[in-house]
C-alpha positions in Angstrom: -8.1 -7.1 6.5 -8.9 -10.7 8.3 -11.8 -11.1 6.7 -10.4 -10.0 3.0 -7.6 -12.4 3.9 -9.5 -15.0 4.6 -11.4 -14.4 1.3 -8.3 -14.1 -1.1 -6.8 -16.9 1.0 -3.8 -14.8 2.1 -2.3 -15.4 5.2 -0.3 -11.8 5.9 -3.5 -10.1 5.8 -5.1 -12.2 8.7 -1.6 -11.5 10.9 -1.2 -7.8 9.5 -5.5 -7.4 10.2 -4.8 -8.5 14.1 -1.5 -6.1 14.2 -3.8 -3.5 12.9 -6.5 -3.9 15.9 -3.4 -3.8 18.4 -2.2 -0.7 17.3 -2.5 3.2 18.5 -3.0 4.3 14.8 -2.6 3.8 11.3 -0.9 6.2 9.2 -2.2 5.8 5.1 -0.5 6.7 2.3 -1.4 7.0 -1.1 -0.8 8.3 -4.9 -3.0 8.3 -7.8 -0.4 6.5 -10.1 -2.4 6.4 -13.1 -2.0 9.9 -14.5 1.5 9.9 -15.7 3.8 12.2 -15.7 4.4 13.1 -19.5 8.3 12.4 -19.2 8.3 9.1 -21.4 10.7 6.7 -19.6 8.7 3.4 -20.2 8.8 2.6 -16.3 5.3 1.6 -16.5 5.8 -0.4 -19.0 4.6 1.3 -22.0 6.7 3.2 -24.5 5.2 6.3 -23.9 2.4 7.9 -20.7 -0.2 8.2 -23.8 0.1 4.6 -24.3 -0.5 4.1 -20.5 -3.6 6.4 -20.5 -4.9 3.8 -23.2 -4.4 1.1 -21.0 -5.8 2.1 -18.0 -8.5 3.4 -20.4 -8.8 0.0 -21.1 -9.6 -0.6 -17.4 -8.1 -4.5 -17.8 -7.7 -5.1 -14.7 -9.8 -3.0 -12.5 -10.4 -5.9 -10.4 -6.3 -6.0 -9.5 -5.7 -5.7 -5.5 -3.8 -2.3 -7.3 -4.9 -1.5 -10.4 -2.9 -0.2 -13.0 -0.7 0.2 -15.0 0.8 2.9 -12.4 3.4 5.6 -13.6 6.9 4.6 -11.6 7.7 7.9 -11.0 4.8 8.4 -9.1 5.3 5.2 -7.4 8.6 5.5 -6.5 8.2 9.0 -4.7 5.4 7.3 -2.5 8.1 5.0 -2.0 10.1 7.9 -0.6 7.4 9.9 1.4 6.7 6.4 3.3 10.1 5.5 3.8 10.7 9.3 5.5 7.1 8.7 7.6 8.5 5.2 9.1 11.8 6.8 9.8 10.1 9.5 11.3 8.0 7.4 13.5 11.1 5.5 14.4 13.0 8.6 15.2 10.4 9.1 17.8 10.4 5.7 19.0 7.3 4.6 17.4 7.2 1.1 16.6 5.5 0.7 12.8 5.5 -1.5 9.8 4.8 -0.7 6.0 2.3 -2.9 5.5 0.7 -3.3 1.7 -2.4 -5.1 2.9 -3.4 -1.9 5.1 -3.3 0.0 1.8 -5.0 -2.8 -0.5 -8.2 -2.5 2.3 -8.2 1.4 2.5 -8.2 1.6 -1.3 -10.9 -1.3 -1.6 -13.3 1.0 1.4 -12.7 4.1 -0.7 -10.5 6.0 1.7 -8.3 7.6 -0.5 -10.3 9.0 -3.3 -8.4 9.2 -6.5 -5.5 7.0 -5.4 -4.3 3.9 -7.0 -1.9 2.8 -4.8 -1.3 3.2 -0.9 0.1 1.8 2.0 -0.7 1.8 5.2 1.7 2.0 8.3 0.4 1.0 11.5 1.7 2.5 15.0 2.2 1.9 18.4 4.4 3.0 21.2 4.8 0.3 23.7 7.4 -1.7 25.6 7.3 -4.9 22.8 7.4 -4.5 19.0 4.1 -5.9 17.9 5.2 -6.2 14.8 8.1 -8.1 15.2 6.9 -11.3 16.3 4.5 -12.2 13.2 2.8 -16.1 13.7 1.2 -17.5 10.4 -0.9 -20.6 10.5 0.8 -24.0 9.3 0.2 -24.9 6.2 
């Protein structure tokens, strides 16, 4: 994550990298989001899922930090199983973020075969939040 940070000049993944290396574990997440459902809402962007299958067909953006397009209703209950993990963890008294970069990196080392999109949640059960007091460099 630091070093892909530092490549894509984006700061939270430096912070989120060191978080990462101070934590117990990392919980990841994923959904392959581009085989839609067949309902037709549009979410995606398309008017219908066989004009998303074109598209990511089309493979436009393959080189996207997620590529897509992604079917939202696939999205949105990944949405929902990470929101219950992190409450979970909480419940427990497991400190954790949701943290995007963790999911770009685990996609980009071929983790989570088959998925498009995923996030990873970092852990750790201490007496200080580590990821509560983020510092970014000054620009």
């Amino acid at each position: 994550m630091i070093k892909t940070g530092k490549e894509l000049k984006i700061e939270f993944f430096r912070v989120n990298g060191k978080q990462m290396k101070a934590s117990d574990a990392t919980l990841v997440i994923g959904v392959e989001g581009r085989t839609p459902l067949g309902i037709n809402c549009g979410g995606c962007g398309f008017v219908s899922c066989a004009e998303m299958i074109k598209a990511v067909k089309a493979g436009k953006n393959k080189k996207a930090l997620y590529p897509g397009p992604n079917c939202v209703m696939k999205i949105s209950d990944l949405g929902i199983a990470v929101g219950s993990a992190v409450k979970t963890a909480s419940i427990h008294n497991v400190d954790n973020r949701v943290m995007f970069s963790a999911g770009v990196i685990a996609l980009k080392l071929g983790m989570l075969k088959g998925c498009s999109v995923a996030y990873g949640i970092p852990l750790k059960a201490s007496g200080k939040n580590i990821f509560w007091d983020m510092k970014f460099a000054e620009h």
